[in-house]
N, C-alpha and C positions, 0 to 999 in steps of 0.2 A: 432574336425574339423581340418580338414590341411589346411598349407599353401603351396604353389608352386612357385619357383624360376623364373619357365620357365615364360616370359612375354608375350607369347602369347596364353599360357592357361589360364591364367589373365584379359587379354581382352576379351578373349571369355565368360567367363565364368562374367564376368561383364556386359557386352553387354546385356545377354540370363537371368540374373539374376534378377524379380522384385518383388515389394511387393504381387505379386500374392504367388512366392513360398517360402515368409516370411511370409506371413498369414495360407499357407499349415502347417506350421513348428511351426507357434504361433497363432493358430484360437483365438477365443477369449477366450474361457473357458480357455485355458494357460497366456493368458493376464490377465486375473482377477485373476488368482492362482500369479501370479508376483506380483499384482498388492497387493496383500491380506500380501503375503512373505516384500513387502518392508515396511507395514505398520505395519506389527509384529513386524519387526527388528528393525524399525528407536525405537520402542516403548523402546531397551535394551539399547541406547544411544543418545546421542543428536545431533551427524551427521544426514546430509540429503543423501539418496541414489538415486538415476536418474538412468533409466535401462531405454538405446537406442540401437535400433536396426535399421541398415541400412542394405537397400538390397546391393544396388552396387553403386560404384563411378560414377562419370560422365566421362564422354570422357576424357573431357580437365584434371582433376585430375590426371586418370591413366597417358596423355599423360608427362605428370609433375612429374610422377613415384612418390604421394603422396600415403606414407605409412598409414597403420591403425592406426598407433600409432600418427602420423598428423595427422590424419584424427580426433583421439579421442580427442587430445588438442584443435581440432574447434570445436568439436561437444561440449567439455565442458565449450570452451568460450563460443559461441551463445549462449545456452541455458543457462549460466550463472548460471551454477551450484558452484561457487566461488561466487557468491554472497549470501551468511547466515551472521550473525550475528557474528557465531565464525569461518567463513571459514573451517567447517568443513563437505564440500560437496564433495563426490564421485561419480563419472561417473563409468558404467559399460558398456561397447561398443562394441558392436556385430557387425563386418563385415563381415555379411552373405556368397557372393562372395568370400570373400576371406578364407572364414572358419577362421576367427581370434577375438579373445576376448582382450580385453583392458581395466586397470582401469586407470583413473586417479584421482587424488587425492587433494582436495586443502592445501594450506599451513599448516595449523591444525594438519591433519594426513599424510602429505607428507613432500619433501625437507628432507626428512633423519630422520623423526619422525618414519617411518615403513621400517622397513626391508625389499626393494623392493621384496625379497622372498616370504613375507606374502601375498601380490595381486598376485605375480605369484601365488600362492597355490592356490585362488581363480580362474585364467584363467584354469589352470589344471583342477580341477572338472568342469568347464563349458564345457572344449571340450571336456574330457574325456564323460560326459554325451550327447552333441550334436554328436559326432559323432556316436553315440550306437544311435540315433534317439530319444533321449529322452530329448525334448527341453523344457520341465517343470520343470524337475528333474532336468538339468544342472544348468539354470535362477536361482531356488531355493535353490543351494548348492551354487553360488558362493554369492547372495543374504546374506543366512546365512554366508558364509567365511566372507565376507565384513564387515559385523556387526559384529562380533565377533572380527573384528580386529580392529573397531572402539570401543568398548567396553573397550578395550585393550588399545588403545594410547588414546583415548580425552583425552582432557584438563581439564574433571571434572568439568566444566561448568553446569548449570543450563542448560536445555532445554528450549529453546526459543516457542518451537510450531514449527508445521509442515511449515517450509519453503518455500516446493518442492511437485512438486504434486507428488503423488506415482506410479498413473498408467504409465506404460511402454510409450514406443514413438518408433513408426514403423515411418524412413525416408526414402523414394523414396521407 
C-alpha cells in the first residue's frame, strides 16, 4: 500500500473511501482467517494482539492533518489495548485511505524494548502483501511478525488468558 504527500489526493481519496471497500478487501472469510491467525499466535506468547482496520478519517481529522500513526495512538488508547495484566498488548492499524499500516506497542514490548526495526519488518510484509491484493496473506504475515517478536521480547511472564478479543475490528 502507498502513501501520498499530495493533500488533496488525501481528501479525496478519504471522502470516496468506506467500509463498503474495506469489506471488498476483508469479506469475512479473510476476517475469520485474521481472526484464527491472532488466536494461534497469541497461543506462542503471553501478549495480547488487536488487528483494526479503518476505512478513512473524518473531515475534521484530515482538516487537523492527523496522521496514521496518531491516528494508531487513539485507536490504541480507545480500545485500550494497554490495558493487560502485563501491558503487553499490540495494535496492528490499517488505514485503508491512506494505504498505511502501523503498530503500536505497549510498555512491555515497546519504549525501547524492540528495535523499532522489528514492527517496521512487520508493516513491510503487510504492504508488500496489500498492495499485490492479497489482504489475507498480508493481515497474516504481519500477524505472525508480531508474535514472533513478541515471543522474542516478553517479559517471560506466565500468560494471564486471553485479554482481547481476537476477531479483527472494521472502523467507519
Amino acid at each position: 500500500m502507498r502513501n501520498t504527500a499530495n493533500p488533496v489526493i488525501r481528501w479525496f481519496r478519504h471522502l470516496f473511501t468506506g467500509t463498503v471497500a474495506v469489506r471488498r478487501a476483508f469479506p469475512k472469510a479473510v476476517m475469520d482467517q485474521i481472526t484464527d491467525a491472532v488466536r494461534a499466535c497469541e497461543g506462542r506468547h503471553p501478549g495480547e494482539i488487536r488487528f483494526v482496520i479503518e476505512a478513512a478519517l473524518e473531515p475534521r481529522e484530515l482538516w487537523a492533518g492527523l496522521t496514521p500513526r496518531e491516528r494508531a495512538l487513539d485507536v490504541f488508547s480507545r480500545l485500550r489495548v494497554w490495558d493487560t495484566e502485563h501491558n503487553n498488548g499490540v495494535l496492528i492499524y490499517v488505514l485503508y485511505a491512506d494505504h498505511a499500516v502501523e503498530i503500536v506497542a505497549d510498555r512491555d514490548v515497546g519504549n525501547g524494548k524492540v528495535d523499532p526495526a522489528e514492527w517496521q519488518i512487520a508493516c513491510t510484509r503487510m504492504r508488500d502483501h496489500f498492495r499485490a491484493g492479497r489482504y489475507a496473506e498480508g493481515a497474516i504475515a504481519g500477524i505472525e511478525t508480531v508474535a514472533d517478536v513478541l515471543a522474542r521480547h516478553g517479559s517471560g511472564r506466565a500468560d494471564v488468558g486471553n485479554e482481547m478479543p481476537d476477531a479483527p475490528v472494521i472502523l467507519r
